[in-house]
C-alpha positions as CSV (number, residue, x, y, z in Angstrom):
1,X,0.0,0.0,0.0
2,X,2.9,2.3,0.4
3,X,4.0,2.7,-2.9
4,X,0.3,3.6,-3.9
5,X,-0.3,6.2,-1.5
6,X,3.2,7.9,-2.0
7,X,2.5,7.5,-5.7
8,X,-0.9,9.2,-5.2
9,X,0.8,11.6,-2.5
10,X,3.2,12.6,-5.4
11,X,0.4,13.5,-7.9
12,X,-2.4,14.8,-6.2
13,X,-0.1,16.6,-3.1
14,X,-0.9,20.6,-4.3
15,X,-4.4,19.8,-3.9
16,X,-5.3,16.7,-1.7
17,X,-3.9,15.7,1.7
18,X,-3.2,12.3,1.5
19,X,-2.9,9.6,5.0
20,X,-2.1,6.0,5.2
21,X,-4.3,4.4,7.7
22,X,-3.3,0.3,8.7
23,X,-6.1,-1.6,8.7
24,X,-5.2,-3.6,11.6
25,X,-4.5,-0.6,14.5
26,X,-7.2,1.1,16.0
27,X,-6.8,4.6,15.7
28,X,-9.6,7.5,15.3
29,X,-9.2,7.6,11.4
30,X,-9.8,3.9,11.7
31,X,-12.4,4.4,13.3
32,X,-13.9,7.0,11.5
33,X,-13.3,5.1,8.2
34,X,-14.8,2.0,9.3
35,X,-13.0,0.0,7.0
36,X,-14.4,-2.9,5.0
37,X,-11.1,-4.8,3.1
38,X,-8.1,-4.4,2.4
39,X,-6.5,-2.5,0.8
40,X,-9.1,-0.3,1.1
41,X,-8.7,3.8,-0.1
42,X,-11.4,6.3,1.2
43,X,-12.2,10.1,-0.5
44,X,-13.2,12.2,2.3
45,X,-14.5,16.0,1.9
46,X,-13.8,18.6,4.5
47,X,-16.3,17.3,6.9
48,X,-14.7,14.1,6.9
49,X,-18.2,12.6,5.1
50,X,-17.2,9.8,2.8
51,X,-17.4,10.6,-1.3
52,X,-15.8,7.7,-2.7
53,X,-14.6,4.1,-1.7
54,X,-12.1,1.9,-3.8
55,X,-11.5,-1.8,-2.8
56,X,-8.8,-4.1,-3.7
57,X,-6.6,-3.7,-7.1
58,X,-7.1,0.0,-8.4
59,X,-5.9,1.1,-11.4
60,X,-4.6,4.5,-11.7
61,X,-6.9,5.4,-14.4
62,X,-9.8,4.8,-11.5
63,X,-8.1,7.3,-9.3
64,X,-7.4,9.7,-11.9
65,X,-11.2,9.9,-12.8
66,X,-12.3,10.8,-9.2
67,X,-9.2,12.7,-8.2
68,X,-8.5,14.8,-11.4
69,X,-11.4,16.5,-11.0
70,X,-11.0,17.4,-7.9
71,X,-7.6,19.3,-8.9
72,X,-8.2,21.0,-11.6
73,X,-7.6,25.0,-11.7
């Protein structure tokens, strides 16, 4: 998971903030998240409400078509 989230760290950094959360240690983001698998990546707005979920093997094109958006201007 690592080398995705750096990956998506060094794209999307100028307009996302970006945090690694394990699964397996209890922590508030983990429990705000309520994960369902892993891996498991989780789009929150400002509020921290959930937008978007991806599960398992992501291809960057999925990423790109939710994030992208989001960083445009």
């Amino acid at each position: 998971m690592k080398p995705i989230v750096d990956g998506l760290k060094n794209l999307y950094n100028r307009c996302i903030q970006l945090e690694r959360v394990n699964f397996h240690e209890r922590t508030a983001w983990h429990d705000l998240l309520s994960p369902f698998a892993t891996p498991e990546f989780v789009l929150l707005d400002s509020q921290n409400n959930v937008l978007y979920r991806w599960f398992g093997t992501v291809e960057a094109e999925e990423f790109a078509a939710v994030l992208d958006p989001l960083c445009k201007g």
